[in-house]
C-alpha positions in Angstrom: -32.1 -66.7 -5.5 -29.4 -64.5 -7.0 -26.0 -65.0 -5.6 -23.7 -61.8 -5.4 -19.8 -62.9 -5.5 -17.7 -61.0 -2.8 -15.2 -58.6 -4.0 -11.5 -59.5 -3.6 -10.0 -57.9 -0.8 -6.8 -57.9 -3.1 -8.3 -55.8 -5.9 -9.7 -53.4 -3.4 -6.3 -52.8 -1.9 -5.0 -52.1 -5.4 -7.7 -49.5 -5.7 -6.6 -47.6 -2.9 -2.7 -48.0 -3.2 -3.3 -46.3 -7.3 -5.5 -43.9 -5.7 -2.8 -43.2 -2.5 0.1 -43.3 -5.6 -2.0 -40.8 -7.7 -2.6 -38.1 -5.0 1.2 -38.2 -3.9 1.8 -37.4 -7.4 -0.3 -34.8 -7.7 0.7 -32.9 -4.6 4.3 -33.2 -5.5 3.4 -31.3 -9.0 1.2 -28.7 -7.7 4.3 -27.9 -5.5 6.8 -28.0 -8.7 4.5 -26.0 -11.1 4.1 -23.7 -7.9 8.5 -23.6 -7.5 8.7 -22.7 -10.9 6.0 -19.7 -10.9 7.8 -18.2 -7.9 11.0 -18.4 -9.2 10.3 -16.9 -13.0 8.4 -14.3 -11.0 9.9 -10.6 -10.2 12.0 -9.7 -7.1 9.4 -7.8 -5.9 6.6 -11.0 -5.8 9.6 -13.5 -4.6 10.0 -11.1 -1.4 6.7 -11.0 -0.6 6.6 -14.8 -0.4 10.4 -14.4 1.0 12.2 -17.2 -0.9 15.0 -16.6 -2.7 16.2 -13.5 -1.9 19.5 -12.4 -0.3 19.3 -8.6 1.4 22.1 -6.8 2.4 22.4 -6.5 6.5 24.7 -3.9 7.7 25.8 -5.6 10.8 28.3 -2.6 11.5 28.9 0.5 10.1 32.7 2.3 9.9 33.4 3.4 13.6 35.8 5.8 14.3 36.9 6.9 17.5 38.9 8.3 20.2 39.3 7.4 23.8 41.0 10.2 26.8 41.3 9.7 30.2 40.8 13.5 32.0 41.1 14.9 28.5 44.7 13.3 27.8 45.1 10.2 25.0 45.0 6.5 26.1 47.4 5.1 23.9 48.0 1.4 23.1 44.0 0.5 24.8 42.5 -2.9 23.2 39.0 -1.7 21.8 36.6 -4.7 21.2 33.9 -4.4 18.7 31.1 -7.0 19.1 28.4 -8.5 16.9 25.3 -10.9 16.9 22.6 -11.5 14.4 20.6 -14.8 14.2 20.7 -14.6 10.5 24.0 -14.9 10.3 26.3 -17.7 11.3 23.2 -19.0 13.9 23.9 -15.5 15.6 28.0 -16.6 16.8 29.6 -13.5 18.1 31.5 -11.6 15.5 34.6 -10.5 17.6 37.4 -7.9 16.4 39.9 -5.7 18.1 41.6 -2.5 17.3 44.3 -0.9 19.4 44.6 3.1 20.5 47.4 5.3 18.4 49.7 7.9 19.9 46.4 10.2 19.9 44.0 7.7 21.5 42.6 7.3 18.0 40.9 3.5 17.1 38.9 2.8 14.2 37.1 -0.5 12.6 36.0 -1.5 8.9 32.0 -1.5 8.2 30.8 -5.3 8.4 27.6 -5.6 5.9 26.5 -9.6 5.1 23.9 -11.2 3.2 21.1 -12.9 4.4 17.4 -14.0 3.9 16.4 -13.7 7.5 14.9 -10.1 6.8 12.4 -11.7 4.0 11.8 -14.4 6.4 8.1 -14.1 8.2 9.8 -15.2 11.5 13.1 -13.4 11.2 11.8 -10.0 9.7 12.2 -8.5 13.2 15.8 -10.3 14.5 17.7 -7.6 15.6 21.6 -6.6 15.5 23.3 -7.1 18.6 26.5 -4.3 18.5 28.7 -3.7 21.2 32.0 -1.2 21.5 33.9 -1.5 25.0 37.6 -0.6 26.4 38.2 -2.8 29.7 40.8 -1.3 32.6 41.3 -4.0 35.0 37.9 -5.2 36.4 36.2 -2.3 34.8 34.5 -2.2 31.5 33.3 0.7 29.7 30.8 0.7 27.2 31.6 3.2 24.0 28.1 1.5 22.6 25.9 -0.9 23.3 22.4 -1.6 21.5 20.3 -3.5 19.7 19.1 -2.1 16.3 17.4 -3.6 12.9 18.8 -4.8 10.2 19.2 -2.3 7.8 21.4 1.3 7.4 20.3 4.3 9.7 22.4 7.2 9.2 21.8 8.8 12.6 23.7 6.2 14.1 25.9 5.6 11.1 27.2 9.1 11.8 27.6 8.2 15.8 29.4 5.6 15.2 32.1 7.9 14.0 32.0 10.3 16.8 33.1 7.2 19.7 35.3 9.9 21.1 35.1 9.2 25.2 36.6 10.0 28.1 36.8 7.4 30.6 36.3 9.8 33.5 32.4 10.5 32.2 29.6 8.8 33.4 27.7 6.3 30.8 24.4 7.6 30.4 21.7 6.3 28.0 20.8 8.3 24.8 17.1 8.1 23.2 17.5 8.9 19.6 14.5 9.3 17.2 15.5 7.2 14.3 12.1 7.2 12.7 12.7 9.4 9.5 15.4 7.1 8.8 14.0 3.6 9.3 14.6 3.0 12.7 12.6 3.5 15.4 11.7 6.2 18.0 13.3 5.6 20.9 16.4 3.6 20.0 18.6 3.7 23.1 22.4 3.5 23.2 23.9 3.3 26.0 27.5 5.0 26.3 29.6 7.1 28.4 30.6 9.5 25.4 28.3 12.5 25.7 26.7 13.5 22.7 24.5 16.0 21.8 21.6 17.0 18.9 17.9 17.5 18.2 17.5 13.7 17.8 18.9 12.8 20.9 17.1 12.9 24.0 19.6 12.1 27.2 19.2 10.2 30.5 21.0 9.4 33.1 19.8 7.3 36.4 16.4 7.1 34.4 16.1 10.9 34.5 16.0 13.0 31.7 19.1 15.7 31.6 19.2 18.7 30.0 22.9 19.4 30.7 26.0 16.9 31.3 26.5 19.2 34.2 23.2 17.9 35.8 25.4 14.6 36.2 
């Protein structure tokens, strides 16, 4: 009777660790030779995979300014400017302060960064926390407040250099149509200046207001 000899469990464990070693190896290249196509690739085909590269994020635009009380200048008022974006610093608070001239005039620099959170399939749609306030003893009135995307959009660029308030108007909430400008339709600001224009559509306690006499 033939006699078959049993294979060595040592030689069979050599089999697998080579085949083990050999598949490692070949992942780790497919992911090299993948690297390399990527990165000798366009900048239009290395943001569609959203590696690599940097866009520009306009956390702030210039704002300009002026604050009144009953139509006369508050002079020397601190004016906080506040900003949050996760793709920046983990989304810390960006803090400055300007102070009120002899005019009630204030005004801050434009803050753009960079960052790959917009190319990012999970941070495409972060969104830019900005906040302008004066504070008078416990009270605390809002020049701006919103939330907006990442990139430029001139309607409220050019807001954000009309900030002129008085402190005896109500804060109401302003639906602007950003649309035709990369934005959205119904971007909301809240504020107590009053502004007007055929982009902004004006509420106050929820309702609609044709007139800042309704309020």
């Amino acid at each position: 009777m033939m006699k078959f000899k049993r294979q060595d469990k040592s030689i069979k464990g050599e089999a697998h660790s080579r085949k083990y070693t050999l598949g490692i190896g070949l992942v780790i290249s497919f992911i090299f030779i993948f690297s390399l196509v990527i990165f000798f690739q366009p900048q239009e085909v290395q943001a569609m995979f959203g590696i690599f590269k940097s866009y520009q994020v306009e956390m702030s635009p210039e704002v300009r300014g002026r604050i009144t009380d009953g139509g006369s200048p508050v002079v020397d008022m601190k004016v906080i400017r506040k900003l949050a974006y996760e793709g920046y610093q983990k989304g810390k608070e960006q803090v400055e302060h300007a102070t009120t001239d002899a005019n009630g005039q204030f005004s801050f620099k434009p803050l753009v960064i960079k960052s790959r959170q917009p190319g990012d399939l999970f941070g495409q749609n972060m969104l830019i926390w900005q906040v302008v306030y004066v504070k008078r003893g416990e009270t605390i009135y809002h020049l701006w407040s919103t939330h907006k995307t990442w990139n430029a959009i001139q309607p409220l660029s050019d807001l954000m250099l009309q900030l002129n308030c008085d402190l005896q108007d109500k804060k109401v909430k302003h639906q602007i149509n950003t649309t035709d400008y990369g934005g959205i339709p119904e971007q909301v600001v809240g504020s107590i200046c009053h502004w007007q224009g055929d982009l902004i559509s004006t509420y106050y306690n929820n309702e609609l207001i044709s007139s800042y006499d309704d309020i």
